[in-house]
C-alpha positions in Angstrom: 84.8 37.1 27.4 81.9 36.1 28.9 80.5 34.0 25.9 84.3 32.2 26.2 83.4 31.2 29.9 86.7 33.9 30.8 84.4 35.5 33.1 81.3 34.6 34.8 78.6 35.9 37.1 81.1 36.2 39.7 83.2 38.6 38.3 82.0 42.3 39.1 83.4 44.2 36.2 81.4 46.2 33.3 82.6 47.6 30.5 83.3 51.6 30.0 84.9 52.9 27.2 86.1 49.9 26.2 88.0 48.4 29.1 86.6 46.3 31.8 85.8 48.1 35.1 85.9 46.9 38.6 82.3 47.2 40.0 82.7 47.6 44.4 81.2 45.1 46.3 77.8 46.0 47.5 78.1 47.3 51.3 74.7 47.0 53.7 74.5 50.9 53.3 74.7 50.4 49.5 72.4 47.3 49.5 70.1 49.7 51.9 70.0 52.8 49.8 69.5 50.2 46.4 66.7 48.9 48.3 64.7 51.6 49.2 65.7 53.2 45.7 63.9 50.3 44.2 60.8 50.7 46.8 60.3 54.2 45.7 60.5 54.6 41.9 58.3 51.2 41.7 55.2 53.6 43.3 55.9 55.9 41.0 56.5 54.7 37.6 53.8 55.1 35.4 53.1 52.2 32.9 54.7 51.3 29.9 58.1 52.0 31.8 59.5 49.5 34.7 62.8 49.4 36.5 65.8 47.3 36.2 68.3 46.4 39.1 72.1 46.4 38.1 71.3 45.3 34.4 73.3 46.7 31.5 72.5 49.7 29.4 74.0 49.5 26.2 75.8 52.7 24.8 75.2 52.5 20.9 78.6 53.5 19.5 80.3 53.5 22.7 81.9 51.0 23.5 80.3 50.5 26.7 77.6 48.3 28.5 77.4 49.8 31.9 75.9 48.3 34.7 74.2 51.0 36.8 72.3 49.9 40.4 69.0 51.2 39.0 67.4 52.2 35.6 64.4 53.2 34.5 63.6 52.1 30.5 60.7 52.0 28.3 58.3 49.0 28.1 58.7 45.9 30.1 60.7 42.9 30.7 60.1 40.9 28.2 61.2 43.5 25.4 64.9 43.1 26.5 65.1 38.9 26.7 67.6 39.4 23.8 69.4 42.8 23.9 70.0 45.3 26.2 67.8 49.3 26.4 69.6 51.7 24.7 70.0 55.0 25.6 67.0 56.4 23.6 64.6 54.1 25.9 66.4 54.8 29.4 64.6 57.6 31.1 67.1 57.5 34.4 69.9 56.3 35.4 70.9 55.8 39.2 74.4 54.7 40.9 74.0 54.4 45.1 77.6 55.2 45.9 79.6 54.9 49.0 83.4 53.8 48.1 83.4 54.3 44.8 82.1 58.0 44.5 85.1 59.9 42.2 84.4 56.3 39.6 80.3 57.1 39.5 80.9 60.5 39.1 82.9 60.4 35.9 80.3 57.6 34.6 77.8 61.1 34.6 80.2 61.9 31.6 79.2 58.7 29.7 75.3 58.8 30.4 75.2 62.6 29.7 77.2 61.7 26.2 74.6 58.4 25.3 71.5 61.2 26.1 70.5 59.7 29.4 67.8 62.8 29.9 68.6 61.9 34.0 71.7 60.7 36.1 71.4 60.2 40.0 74.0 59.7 42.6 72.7 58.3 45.4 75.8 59.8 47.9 75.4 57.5 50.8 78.8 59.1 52.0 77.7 62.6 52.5 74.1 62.0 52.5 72.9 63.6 49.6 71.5 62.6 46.2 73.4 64.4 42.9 71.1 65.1 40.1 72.5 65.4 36.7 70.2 66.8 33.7 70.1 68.1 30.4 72.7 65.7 28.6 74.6 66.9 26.0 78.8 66.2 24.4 80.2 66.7 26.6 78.1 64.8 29.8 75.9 66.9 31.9 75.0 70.4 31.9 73.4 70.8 34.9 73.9 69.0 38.5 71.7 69.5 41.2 73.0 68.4 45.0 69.7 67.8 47.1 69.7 67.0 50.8 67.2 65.5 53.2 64.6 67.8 53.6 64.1 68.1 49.8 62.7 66.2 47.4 63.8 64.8 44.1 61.3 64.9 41.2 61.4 61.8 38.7 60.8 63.2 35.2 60.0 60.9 32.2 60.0 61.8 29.1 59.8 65.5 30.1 56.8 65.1 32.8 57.3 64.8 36.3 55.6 61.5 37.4 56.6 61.8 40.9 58.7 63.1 44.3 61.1 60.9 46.1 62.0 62.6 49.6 65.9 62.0 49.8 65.1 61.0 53.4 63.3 58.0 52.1 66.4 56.7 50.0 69.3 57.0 52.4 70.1 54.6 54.4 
């Protein structure tokens, strides 16, 4: 559709399980919590990995190409001019969610199916930050619900590279 010029830039929709999803329209709060989001996992990425900002993830034999708020995928920039990470090089996945929060929580089904090894929900309602871990069929096996006052640890590739206070990504 987009290749036919049916829908353009403009149009905030990505594709899960093969139908096109509405994508919300970015509140300050959201824009806020993206922002600092952004700020903290670029300290604390170590190289050979960088971070995208609402760019798709494609889901090898799913027909999906989610566009999540943040991501964190092998290499660098260059390595995806002319395709999209797959799962297999996506350490974390992250959705800031305010009105949408029932949508980016059944999207931790999807990314725990593809592998994702990490899923956040950056809850800007409740002021919280959902971790989902250890991916398998059926999405997610675990979910952890941290707070401020805690901190959430960014694991890649099964070593911790790092503590985000939750504080520090709420807006």
């Amino acid at each position: 559709m987009i290749d036919a010029g049916i829908l353009g830039k403009r149009d905030r929709v990505h594709l899960i399980d093969g139908f096109l999803a509405a994508r919300a329209p970015e509140t300050p709060r959201h824009a806020t919590a993206d922002a600092l989001c952004g700020e903290a996992i670029a300290r604390i990425i170590p190289p050979g990995w960088y971070q995208r900002s609402a760019k798709p993830v494609r889901m090898a034999g799913l027909s999906s190409r989610p566009e999540p708020d943040r991501s964190v995928v092998r290499g660098a920039i260059r390595d995806y001019a002319t395709r999209s990470p797959e799962p297999s090089e996506t350490a974390l996945v992250i959705e800031v969610s305010e009105d949408w929060l029932l949508a980016d929580r059944k999207l931790a089904g999807l990314y725990g199916r593809a592998g994702i090894p990490f899923y956040w929900i950056v809850n800007v309602v409740d002021g919280q930050v959902e971790v989902y871990s250890r991916p398998g069929p059926s999405g997610y096996e675990s979910l952890e619900v941290l707070a401020p006052g805690h901190l959430v640890p960014v694991v890649i590739e099964g070593t911790e590279v790092g503590r985000i206070a939750v504080g520090d990504i709420l807006p």
